[in-house]
C-alpha positions in Angstrom: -19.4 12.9 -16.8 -16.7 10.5 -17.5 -16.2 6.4 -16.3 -14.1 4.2 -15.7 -15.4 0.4 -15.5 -13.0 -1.8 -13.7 -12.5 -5.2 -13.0 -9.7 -7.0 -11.7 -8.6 -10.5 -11.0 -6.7 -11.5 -7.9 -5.2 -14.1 -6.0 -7.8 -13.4 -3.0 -9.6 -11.1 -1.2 -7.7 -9.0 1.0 -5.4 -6.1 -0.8 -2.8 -5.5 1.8 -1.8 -9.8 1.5 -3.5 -10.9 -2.1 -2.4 -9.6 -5.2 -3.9 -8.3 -8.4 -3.3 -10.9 -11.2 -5.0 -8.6 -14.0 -6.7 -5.6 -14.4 -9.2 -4.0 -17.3 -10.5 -0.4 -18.0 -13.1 0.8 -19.6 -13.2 4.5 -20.4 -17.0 5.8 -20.6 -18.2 8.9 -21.5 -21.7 8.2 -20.5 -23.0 7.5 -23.7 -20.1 4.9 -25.3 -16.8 3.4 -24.5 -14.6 5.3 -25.5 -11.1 3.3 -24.6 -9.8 0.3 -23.4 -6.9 -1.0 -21.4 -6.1 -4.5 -20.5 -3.1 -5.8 -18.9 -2.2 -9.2 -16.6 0.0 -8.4 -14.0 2.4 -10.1 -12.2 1.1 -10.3 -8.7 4.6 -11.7 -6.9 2.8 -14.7 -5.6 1.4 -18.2 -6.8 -2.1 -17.8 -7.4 -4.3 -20.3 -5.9 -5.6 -23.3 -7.6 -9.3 -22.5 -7.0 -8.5 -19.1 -8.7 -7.1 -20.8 -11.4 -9.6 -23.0 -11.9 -12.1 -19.8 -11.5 -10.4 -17.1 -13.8 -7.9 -19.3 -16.2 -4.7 -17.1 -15.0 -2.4 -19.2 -14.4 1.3 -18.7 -12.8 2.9 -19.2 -16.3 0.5 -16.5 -17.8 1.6 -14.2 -15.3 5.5 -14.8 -15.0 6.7 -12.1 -17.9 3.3 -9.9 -16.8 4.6 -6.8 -15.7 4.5 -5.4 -12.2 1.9 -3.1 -11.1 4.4 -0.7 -10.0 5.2 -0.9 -13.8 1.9 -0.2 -15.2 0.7 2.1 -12.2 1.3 5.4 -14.0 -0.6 4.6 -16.9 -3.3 3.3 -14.5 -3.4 6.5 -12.9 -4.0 8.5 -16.0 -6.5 6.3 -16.8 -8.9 6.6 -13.6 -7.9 10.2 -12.3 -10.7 12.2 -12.6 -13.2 10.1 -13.8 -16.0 7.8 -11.5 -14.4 4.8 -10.6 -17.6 1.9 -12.2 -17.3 -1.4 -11.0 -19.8 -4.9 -10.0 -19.3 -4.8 -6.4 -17.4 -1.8 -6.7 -15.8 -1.6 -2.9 -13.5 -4.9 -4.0 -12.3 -3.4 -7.0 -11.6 0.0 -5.4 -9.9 -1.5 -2.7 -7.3 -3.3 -4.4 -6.3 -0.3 -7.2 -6.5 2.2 -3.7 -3.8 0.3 -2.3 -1.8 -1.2 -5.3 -1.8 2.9 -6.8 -0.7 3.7 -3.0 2.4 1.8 -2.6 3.4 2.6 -6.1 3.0 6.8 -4.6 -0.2 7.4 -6.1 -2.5 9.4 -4.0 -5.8 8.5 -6.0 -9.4 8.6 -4.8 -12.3 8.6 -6.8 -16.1 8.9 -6.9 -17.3 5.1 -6.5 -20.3 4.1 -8.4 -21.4 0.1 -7.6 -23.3 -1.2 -10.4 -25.2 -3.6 -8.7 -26.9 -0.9 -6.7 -27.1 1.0 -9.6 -29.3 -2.0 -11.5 -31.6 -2.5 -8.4 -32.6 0.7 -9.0 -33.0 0.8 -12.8 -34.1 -2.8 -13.6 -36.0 -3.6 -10.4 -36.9 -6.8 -9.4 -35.0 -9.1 -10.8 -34.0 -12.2 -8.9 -30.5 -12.0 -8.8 -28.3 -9.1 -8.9 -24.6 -11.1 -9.5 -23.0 -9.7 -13.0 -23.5 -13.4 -14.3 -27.2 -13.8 -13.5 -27.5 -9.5 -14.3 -26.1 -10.2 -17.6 -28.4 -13.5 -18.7 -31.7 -11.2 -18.0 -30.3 -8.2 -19.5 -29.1 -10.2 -22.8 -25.7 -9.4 -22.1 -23.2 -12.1 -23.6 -20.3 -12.2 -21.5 -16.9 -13.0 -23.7 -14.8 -14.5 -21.4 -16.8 -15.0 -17.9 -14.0 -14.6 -14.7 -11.3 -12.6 -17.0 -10.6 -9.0 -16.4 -11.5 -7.8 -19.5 -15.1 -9.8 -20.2 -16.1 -9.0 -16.9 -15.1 -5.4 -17.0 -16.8 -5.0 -21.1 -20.3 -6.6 -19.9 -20.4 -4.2 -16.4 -20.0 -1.1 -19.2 -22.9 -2.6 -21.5 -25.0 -2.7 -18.2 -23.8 0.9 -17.7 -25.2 2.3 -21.0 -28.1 0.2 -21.0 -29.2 1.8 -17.4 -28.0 5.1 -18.8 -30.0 4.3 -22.0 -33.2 3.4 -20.0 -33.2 6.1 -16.8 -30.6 9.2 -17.8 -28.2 10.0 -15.3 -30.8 10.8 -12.2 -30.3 7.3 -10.7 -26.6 7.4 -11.0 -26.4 11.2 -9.5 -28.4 9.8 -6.9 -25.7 7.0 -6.0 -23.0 9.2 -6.3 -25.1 11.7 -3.8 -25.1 9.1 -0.9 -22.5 10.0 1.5 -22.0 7.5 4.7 -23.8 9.3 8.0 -21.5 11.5 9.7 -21.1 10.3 13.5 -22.0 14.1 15.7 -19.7 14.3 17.9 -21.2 16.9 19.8 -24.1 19.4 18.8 -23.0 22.8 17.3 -22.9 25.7 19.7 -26.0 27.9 19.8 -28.2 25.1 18.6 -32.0 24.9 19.5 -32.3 21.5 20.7 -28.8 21.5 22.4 -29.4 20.1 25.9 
């Protein structure tokens, strides 16, 4: 079973008007990292101050950063056929989806959020967040809000519930499929009324 952690940084919240700013990989092969990728990436937009404040990405930083149309095919490699590991994973996902998209990438993956993944596997803690997560796990984040700290401690809490449960819990996540809506009961069924 094969990972990849992600984290991105971006200049809001919603992928079809915000842009991603930078993005970090971390290939897993469920017992160690075995790759990295890093990149800032221009994002065609100024990035808010609060953002700036936040992640330390600043418009400057990100001016000679290359597109993500430019760095989409190496992207791609990197995530196709592996489970796509991120904090808060449906953020993440959602941004890559569409960035990969509208660079002609049809991509899904498996999605596997590690903050469900730790309230199963370290339970009752009080906080679930990646900063809090990390201070009771004895994680030291290197570089708090940037792609690539954020994306190295969410692998260490990876291997660490990996290390401390197997891979039950996390076949379990990947397991959970959203209800499907019936439309209509099947012919010839029992209850059918």
């Amino acid at each position: 079973m094969e990972f990849a952690i992600v984290d991105i940084e971006t200049t809001g919240g919603m992928p079809h008007t915000h842009g991603i700013t930078e993005i970090a990989i971390v290939i897993h092969n469920g017992v160690e990292v075995t790759g990295k990728y890093v990149t800032l990436v221009n994002p065609l937009q100024k990035i808010p101050p609060f953002i700036i404040n936040m992640t330390g990405i600043s418009d400057e930083m990100v001016a000679e950063a290359p597109l993500f149309e430019e760095v989409a095919p190496m992207i791609f490699n990197l995530l196709k056929d592996r489970i796509f590991v991120a904090h808060n994973v449906s953020f993440d996902y959602s941004f890559v989806h569409y960035m990969l998209g509208k660079a002609g990438f049809q991509w899904t993956a498996p999605k596997l959020c590690t903050i469900k993944l730790s309230k199963k596997v370290f339970p009752g803690l009080e906080r679930y967040g990646l900063g809090s997560l990390t201070r009771d796990l004895g994680i030291r984040i290197e570089g708090r809000h940037r792609a690539w700290g954020d994306a190295a401690a969410t692998a260490e809490v990876l291997t660490m519930a990996i290390e401390k449960e197997g891979m039950g819990p996390i076949h379990l996540l990947l397991g959970k499929k959203e209800p499907r809506k019936r439309i209509a009961p099947p012919p010839n069924e029992d209850d059918a009324i």
